[in-house]
mmCIF file of the N, C-alpha and C atoms, coordinates in Angstrom:
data_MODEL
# 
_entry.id   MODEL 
# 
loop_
_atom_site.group_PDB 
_atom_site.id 
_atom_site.type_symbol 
_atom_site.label_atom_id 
_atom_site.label_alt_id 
_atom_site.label_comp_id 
_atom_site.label_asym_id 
_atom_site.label_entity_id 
_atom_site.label_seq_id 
_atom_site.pdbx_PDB_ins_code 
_atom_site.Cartn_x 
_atom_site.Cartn_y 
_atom_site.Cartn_z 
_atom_site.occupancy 
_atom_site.B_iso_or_equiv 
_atom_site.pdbx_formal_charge 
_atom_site.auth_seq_id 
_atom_site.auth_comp_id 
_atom_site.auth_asym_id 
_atom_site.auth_atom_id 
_atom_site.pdbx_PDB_model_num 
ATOM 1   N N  . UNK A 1 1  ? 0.811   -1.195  0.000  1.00 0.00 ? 1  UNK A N  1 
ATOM 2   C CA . UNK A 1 1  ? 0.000   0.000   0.000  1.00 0.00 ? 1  UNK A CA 1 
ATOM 3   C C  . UNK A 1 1  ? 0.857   1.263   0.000  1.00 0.00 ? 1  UNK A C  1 
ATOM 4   N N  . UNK A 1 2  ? 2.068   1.679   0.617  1.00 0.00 ? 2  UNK A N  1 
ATOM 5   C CA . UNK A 1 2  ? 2.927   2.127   0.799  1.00 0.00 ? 2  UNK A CA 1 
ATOM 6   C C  . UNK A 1 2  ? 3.081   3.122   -0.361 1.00 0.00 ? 2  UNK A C  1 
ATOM 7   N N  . UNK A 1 3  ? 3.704   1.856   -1.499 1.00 0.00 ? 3  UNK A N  1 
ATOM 8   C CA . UNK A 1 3  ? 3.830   2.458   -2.601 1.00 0.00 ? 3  UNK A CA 1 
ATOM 9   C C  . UNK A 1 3  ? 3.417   2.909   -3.726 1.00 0.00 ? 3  UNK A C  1 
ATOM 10  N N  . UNK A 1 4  ? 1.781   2.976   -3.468 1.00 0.00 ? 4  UNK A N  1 
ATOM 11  C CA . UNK A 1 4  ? 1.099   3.270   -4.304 1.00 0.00 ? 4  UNK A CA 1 
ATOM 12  C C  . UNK A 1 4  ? 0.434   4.653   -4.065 1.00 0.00 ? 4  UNK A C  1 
ATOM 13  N N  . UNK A 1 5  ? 0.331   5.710   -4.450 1.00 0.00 ? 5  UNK A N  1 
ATOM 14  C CA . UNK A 1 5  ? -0.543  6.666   -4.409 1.00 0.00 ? 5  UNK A CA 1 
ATOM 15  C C  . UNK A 1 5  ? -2.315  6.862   -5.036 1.00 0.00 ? 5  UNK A C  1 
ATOM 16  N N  . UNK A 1 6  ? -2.727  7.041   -3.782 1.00 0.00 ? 6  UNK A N  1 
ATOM 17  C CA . UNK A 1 6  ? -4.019  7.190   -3.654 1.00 0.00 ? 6  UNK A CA 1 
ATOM 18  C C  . UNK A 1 6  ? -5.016  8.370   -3.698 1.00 0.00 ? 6  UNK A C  1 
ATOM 19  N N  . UNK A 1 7  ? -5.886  8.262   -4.262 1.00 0.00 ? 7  UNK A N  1 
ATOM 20  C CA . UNK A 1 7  ? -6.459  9.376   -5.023 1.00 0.00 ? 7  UNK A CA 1 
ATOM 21  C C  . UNK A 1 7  ? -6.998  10.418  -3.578 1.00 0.00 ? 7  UNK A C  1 
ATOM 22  N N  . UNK A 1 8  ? -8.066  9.299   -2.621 1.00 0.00 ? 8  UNK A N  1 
ATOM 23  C CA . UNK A 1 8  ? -8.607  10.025  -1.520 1.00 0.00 ? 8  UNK A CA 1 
ATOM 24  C C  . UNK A 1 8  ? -7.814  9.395   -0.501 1.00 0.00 ? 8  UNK A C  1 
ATOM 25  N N  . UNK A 1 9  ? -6.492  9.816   -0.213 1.00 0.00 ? 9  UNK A N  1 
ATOM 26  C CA . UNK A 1 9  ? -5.824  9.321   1.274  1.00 0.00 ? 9  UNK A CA 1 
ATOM 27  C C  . UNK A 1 9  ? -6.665  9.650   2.440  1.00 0.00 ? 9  UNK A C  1 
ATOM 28  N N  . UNK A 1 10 ? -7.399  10.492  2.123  1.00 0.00 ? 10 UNK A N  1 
ATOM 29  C CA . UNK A 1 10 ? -7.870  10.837  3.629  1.00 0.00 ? 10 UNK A CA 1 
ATOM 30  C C  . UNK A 1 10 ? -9.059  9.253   4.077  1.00 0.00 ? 10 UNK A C  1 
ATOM 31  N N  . UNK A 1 11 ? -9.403  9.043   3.357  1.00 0.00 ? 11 UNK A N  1 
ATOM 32  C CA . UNK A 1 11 ? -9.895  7.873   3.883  1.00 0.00 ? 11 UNK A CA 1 
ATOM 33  C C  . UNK A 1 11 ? -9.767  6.421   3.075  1.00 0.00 ? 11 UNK A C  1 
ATOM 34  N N  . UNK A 1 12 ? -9.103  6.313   1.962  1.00 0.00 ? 12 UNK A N  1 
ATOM 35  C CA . UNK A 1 12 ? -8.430  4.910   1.749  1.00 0.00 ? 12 UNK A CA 1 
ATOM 36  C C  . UNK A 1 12 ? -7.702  3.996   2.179  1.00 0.00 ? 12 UNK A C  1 
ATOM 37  N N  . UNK A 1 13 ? -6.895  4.628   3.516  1.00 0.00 ? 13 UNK A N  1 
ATOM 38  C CA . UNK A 1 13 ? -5.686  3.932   3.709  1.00 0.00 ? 13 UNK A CA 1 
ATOM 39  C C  . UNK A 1 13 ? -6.540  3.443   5.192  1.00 0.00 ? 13 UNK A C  1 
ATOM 40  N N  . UNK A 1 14 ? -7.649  3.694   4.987  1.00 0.00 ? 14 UNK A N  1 
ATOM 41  C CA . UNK A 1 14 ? -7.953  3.247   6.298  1.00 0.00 ? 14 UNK A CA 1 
ATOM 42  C C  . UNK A 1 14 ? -9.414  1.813   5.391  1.00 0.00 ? 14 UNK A C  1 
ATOM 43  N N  . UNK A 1 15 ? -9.682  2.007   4.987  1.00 0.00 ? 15 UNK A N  1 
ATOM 44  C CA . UNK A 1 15 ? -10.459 1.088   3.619  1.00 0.00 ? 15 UNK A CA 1 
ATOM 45  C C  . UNK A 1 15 ? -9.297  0.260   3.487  1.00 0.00 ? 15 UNK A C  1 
ATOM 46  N N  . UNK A 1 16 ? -8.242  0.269   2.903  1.00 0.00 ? 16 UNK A N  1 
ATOM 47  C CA . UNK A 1 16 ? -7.377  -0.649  2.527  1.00 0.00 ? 16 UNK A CA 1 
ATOM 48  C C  . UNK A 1 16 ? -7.406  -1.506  3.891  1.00 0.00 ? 16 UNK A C  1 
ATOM 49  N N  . UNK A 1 17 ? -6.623  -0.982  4.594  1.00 0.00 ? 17 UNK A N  1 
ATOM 50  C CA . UNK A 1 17 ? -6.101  -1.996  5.862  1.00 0.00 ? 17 UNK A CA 1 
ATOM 51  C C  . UNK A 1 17 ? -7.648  -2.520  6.331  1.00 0.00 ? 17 UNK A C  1 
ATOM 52  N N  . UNK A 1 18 ? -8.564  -1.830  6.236  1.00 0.00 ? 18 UNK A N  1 
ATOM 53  C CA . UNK A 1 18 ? -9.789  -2.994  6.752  1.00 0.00 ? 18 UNK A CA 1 
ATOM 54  C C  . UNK A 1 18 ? -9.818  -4.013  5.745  1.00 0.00 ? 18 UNK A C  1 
ATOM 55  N N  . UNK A 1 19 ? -9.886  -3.950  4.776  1.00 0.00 ? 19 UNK A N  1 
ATOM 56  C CA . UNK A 1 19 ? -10.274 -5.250  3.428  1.00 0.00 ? 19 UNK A CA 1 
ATOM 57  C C  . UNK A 1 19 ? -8.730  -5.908  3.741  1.00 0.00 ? 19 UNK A C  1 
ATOM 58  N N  . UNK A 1 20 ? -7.523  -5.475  3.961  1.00 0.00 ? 20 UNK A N  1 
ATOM 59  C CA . UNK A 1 20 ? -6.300  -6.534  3.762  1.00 0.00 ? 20 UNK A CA 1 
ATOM 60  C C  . UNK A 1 20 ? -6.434  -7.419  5.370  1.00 0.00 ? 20 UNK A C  1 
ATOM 61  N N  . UNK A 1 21 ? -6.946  -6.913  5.851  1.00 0.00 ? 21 UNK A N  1 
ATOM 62  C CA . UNK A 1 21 ? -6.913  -7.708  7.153  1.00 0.00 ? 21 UNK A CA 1 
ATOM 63  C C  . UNK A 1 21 ? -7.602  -8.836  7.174  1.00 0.00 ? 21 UNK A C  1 
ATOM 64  N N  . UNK A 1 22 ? -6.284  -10.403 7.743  1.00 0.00 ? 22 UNK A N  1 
ATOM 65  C CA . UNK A 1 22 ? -6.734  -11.154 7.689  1.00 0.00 ? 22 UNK A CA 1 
ATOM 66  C C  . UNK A 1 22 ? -6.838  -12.071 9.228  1.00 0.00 ? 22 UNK A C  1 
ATOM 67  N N  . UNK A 1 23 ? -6.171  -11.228 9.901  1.00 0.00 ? 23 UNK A N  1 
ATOM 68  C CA . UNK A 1 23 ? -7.140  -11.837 11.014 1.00 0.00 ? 23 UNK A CA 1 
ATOM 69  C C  . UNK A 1 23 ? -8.010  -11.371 12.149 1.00 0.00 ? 23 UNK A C  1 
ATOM 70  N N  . UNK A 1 24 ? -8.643  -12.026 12.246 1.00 0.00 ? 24 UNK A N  1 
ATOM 71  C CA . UNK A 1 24 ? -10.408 -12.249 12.606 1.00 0.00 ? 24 UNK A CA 1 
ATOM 72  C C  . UNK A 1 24 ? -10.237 -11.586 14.064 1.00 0.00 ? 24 UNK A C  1 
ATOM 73  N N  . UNK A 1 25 ? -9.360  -11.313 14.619 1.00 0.00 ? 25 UNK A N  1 
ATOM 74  C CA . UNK A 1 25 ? -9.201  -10.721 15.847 1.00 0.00 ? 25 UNK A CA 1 
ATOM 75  C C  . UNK A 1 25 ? -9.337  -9.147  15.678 1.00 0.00 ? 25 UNK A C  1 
ATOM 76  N N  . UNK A 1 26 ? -8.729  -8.635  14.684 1.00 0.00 ? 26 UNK A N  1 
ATOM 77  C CA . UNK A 1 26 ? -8.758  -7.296  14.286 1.00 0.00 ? 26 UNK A CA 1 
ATOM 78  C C  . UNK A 1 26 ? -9.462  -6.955  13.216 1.00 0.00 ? 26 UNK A C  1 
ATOM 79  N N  . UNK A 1 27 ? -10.271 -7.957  12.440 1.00 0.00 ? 27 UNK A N  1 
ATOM 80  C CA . UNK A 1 27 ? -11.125 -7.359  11.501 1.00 0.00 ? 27 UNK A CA 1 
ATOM 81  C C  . UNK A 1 27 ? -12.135 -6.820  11.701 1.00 0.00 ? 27 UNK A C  1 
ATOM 82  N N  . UNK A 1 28 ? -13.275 -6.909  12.425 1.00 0.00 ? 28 UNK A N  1 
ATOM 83  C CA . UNK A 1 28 ? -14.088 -5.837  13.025 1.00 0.00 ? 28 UNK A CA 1 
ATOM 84  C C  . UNK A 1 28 ? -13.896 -4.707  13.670 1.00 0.00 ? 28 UNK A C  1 
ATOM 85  N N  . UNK A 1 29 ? -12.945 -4.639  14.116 1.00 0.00 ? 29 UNK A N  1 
ATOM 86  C CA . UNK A 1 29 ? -12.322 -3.057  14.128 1.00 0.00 ? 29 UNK A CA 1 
ATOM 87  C C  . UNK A 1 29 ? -11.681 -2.330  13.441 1.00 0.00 ? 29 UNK A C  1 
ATOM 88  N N  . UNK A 1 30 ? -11.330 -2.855  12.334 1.00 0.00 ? 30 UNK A N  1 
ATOM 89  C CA . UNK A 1 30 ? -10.690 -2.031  11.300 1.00 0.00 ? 30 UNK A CA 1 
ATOM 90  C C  . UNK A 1 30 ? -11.836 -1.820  10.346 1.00 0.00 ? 30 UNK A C  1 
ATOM 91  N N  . UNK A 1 31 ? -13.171 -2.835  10.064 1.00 0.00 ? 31 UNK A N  1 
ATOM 92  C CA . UNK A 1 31 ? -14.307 -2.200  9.620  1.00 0.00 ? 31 UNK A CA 1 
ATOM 93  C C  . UNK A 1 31 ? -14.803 -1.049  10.029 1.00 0.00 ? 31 UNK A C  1 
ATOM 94  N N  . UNK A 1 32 ? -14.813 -1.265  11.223 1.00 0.00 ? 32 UNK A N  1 
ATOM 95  C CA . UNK A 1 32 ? -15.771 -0.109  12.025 1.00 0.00 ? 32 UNK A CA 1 
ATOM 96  C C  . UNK A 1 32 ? -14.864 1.157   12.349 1.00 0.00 ? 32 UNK A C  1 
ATOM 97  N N  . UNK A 1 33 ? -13.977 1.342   12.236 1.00 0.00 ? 33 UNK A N  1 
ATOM 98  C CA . UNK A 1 33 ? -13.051 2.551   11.831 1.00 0.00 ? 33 UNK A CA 1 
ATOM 99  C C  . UNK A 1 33 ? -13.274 2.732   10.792 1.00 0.00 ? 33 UNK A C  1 
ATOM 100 N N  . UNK A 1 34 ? -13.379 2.173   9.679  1.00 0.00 ? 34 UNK A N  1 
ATOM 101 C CA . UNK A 1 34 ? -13.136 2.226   8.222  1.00 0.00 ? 34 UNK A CA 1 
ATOM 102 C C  . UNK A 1 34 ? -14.263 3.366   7.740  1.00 0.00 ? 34 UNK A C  1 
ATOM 103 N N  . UNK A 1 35 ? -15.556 1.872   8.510  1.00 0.00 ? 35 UNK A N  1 
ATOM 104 C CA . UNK A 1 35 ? -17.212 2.810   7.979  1.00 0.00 ? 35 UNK A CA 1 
ATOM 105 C C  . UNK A 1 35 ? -16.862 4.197   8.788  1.00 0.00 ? 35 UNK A C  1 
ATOM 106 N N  . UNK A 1 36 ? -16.519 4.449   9.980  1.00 0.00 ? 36 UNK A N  1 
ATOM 107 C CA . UNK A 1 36 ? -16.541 5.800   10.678 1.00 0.00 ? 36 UNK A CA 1 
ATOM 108 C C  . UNK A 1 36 ? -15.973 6.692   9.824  1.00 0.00 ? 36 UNK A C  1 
ATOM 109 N N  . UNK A 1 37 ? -14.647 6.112   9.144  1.00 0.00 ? 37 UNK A N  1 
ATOM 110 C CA . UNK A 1 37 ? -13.954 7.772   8.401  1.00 0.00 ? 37 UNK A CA 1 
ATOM 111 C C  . UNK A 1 37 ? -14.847 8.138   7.303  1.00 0.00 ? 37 UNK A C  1 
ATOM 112 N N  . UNK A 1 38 ? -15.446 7.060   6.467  1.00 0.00 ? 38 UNK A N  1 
ATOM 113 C CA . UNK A 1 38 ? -15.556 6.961   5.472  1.00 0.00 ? 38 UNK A CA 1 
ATOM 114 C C  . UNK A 1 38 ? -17.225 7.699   5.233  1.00 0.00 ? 38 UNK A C  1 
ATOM 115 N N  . UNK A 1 39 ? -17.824 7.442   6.262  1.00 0.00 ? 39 UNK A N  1 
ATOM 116 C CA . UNK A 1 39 ? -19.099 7.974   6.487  1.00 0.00 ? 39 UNK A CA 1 
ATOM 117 C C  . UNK A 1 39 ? -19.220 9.364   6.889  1.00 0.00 ? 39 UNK A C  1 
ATOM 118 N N  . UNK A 1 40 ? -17.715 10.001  7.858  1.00 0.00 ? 40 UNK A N  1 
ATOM 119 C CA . UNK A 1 40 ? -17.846 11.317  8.252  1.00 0.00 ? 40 UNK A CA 1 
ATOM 120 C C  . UNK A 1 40 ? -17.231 12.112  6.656  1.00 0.00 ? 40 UNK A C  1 
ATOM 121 N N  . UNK A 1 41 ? -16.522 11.010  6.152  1.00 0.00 ? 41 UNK A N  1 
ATOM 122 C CA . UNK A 1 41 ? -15.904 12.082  4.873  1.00 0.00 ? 41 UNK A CA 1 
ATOM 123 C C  . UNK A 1 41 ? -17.250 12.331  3.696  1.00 0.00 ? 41 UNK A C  1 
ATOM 124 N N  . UNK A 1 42 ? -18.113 11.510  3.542  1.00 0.00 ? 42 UNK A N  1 
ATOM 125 C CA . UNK A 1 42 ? -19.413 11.396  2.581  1.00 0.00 ? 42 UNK A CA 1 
ATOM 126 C C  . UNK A 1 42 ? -20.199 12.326  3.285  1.00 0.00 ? 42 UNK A C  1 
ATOM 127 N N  . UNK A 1 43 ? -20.466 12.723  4.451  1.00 0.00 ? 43 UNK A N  1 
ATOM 128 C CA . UNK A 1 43 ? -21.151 13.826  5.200  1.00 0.00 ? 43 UNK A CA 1 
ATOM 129 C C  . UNK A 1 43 ? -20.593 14.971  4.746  1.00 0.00 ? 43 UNK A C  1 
ATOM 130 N N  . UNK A 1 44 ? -18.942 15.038  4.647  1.00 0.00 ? 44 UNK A N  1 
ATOM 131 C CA . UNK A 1 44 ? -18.730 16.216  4.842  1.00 0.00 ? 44 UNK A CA 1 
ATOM 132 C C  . UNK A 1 44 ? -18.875 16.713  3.021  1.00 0.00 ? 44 UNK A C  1 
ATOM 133 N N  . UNK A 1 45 ? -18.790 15.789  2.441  1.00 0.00 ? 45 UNK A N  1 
ATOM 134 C CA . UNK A 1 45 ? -19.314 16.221  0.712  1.00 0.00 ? 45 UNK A CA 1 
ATOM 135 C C  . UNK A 1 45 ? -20.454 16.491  0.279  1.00 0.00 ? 45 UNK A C  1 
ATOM 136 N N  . UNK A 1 46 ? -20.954 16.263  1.196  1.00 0.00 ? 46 UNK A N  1 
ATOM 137 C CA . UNK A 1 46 ? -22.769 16.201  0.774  1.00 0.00 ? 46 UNK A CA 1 
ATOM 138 C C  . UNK A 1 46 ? -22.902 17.296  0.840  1.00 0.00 ? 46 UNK A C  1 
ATOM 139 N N  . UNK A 1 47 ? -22.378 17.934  1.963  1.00 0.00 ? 47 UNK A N  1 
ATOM 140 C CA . UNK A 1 47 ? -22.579 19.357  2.331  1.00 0.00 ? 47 UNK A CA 1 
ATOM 141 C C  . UNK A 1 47 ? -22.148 20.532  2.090  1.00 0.00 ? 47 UNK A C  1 
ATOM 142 N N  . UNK A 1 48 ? -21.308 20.444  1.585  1.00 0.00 ? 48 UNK A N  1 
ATOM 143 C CA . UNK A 1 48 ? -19.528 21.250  1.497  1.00 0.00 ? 48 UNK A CA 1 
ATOM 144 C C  . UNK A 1 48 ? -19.803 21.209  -0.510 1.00 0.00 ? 48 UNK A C  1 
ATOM 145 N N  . UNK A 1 49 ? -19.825 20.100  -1.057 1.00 0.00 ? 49 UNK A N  1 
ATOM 146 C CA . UNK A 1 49 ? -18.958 20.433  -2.270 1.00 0.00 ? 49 UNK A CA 1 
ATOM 147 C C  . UNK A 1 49 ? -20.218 19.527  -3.356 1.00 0.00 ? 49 UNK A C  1 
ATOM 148 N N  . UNK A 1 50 ? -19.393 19.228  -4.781 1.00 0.00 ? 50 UNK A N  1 
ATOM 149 C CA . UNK A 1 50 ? -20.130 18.438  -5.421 1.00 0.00 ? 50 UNK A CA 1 
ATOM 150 C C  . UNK A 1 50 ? -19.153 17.549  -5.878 1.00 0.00 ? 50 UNK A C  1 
ATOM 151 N N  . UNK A 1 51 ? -18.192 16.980  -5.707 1.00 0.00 ? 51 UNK A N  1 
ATOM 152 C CA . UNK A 1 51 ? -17.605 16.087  -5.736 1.00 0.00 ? 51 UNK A CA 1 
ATOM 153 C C  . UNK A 1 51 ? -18.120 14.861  -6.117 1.00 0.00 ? 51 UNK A C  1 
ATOM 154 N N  . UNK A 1 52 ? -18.961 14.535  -6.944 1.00 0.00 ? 52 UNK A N  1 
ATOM 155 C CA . UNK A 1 52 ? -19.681 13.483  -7.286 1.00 0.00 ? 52 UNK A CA 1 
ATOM 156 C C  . UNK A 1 52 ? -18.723 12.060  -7.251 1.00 0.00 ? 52 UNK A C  1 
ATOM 157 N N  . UNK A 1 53 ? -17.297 12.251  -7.949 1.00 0.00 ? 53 UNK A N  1 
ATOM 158 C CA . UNK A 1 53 ? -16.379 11.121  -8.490 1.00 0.00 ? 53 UNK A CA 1 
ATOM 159 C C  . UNK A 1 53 ? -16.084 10.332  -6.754 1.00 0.00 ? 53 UNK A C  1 
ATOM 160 N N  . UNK A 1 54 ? -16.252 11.303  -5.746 1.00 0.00 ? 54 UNK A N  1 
ATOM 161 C CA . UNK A 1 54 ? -15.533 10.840  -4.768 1.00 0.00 ? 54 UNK A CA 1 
ATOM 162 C C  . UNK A 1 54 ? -16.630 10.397  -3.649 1.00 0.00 ? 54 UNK A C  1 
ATOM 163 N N  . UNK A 1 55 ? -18.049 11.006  -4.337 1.00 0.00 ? 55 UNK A N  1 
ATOM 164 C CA . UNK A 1 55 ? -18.967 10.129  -3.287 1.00 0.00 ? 55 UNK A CA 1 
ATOM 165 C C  . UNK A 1 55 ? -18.863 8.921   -3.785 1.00 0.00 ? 55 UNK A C  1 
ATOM 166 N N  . UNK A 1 56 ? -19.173 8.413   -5.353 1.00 0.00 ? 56 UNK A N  1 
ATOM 167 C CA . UNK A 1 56 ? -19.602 7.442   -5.789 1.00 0.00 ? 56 UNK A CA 1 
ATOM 168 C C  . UNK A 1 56 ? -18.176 6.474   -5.245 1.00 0.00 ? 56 UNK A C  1 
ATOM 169 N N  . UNK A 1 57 ? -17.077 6.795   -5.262 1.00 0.00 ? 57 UNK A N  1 
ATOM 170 C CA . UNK A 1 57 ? -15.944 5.997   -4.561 1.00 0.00 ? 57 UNK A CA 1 
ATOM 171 C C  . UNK A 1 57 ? -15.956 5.643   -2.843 1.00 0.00 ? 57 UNK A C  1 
ATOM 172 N N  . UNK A 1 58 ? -16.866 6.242   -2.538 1.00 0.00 ? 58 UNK A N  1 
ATOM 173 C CA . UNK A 1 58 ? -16.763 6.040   -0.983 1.00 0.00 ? 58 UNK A CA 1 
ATOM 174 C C  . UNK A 1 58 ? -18.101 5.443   -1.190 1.00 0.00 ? 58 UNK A C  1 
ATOM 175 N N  . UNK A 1 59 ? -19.064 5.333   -1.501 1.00 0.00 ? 59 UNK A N  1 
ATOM 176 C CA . UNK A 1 59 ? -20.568 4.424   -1.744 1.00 0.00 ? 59 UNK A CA 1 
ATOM 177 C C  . UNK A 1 59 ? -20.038 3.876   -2.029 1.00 0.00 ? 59 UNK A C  1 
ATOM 178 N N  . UNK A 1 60 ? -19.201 3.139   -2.650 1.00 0.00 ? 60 UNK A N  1 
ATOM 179 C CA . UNK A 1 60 ? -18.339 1.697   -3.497 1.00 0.00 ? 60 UNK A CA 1 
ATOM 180 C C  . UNK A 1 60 ? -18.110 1.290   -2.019 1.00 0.00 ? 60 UNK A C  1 
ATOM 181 N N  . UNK A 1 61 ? -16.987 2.173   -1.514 1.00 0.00 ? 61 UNK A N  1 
ATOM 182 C CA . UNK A 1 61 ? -16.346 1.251   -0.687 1.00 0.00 ? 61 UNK A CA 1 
ATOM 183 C C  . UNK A 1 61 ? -16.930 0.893   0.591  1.00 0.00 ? 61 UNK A C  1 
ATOM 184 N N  . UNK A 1 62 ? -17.858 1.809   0.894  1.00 0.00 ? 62 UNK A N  1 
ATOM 185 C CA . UNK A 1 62 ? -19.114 1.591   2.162  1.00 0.00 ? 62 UNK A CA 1 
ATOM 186 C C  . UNK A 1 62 ? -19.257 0.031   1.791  1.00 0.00 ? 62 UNK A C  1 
ATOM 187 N N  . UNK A 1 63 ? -20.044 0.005   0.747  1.00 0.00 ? 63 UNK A N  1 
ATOM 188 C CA . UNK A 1 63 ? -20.919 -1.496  0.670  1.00 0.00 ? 63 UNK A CA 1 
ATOM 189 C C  . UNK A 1 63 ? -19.989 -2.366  0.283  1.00 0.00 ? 63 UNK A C  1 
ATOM 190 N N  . UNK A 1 64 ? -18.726 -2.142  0.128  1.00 0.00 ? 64 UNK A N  1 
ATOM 191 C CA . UNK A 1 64 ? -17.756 -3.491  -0.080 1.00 0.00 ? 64 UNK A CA 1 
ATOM 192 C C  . UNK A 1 64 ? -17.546 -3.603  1.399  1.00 0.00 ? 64 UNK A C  1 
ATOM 193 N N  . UNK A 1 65 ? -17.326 -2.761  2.258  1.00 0.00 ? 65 UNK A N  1 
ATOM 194 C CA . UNK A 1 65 ? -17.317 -2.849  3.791  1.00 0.00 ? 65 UNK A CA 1 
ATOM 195 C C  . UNK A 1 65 ? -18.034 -3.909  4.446  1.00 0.00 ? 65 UNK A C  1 
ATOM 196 N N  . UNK A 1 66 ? -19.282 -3.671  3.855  1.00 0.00 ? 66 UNK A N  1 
ATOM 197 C CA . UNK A 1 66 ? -20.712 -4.141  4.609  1.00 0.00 ? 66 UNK A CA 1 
ATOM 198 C C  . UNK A 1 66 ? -20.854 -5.699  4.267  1.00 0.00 ? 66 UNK A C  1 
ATOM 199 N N  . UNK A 1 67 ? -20.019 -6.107  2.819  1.00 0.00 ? 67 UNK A N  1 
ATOM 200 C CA . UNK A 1 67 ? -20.289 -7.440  2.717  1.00 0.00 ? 67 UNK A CA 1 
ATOM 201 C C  . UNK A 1 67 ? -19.021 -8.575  3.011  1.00 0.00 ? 67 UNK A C  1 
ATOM 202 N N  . UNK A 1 68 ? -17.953 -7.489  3.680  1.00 0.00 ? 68 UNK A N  1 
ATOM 203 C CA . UNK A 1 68 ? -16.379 -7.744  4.174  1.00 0.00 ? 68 UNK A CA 1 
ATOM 204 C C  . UNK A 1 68 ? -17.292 -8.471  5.608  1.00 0.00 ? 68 UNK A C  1 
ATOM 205 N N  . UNK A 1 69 ? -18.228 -7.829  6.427  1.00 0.00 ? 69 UNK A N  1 
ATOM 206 C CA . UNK A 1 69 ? -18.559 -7.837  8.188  1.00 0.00 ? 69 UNK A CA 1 
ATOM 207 C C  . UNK A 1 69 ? -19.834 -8.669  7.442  1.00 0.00 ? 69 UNK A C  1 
ATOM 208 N N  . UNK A 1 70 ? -20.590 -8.788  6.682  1.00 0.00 ? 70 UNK A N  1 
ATOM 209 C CA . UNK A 1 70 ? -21.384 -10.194 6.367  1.00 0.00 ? 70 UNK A CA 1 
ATOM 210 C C  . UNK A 1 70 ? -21.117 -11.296 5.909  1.00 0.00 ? 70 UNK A C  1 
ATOM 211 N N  . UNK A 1 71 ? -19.755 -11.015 5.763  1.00 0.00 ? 71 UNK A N  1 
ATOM 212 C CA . UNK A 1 71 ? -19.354 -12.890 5.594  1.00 0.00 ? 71 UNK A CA 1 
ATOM 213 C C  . UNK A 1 71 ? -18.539 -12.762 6.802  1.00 0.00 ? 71 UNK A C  1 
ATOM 214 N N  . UNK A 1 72 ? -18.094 -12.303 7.629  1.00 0.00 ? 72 UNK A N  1 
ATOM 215 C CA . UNK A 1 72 ? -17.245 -12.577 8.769  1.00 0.00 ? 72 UNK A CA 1 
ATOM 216 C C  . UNK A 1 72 ? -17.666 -12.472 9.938  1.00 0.00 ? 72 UNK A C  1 
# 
């Protein structure tokens, strides 16, 4: 992850490490951090800007979240 540059750091790198996490001791908490940034950053666009490219990227990654904590 390191070496890749990311479009929305402010909340990918916290998306990444929830989806790379593979054990079951720390994966529900790196979801539930994940949904927290990721939900206060989609609040703060809704309101603030029109950023369309970067809601529809954080709605992506919400519901890839949601089916990461329904199979686990």
């Amino acid at each position: 992850m390191s070496d890749t540059t990311l479009k929305y750091p402010l909340w990918q790198n916290h998306y990444l490490q929830a989806m790379a996490e593979t054990r079951p001791e720390l994966l529900q908490s790196k979801i539930s951090a994940a949904e927290q940034v990721l939900s206060l950053r989609l609040r703060e666009l809704v309101s603030t800007t029109d950023d369309y490219e970067e809601q529809i990227a954080l709605a992506a990654a919400l519901k890839s979240l949601k089916v990461l904590k329904e199979r686990h």
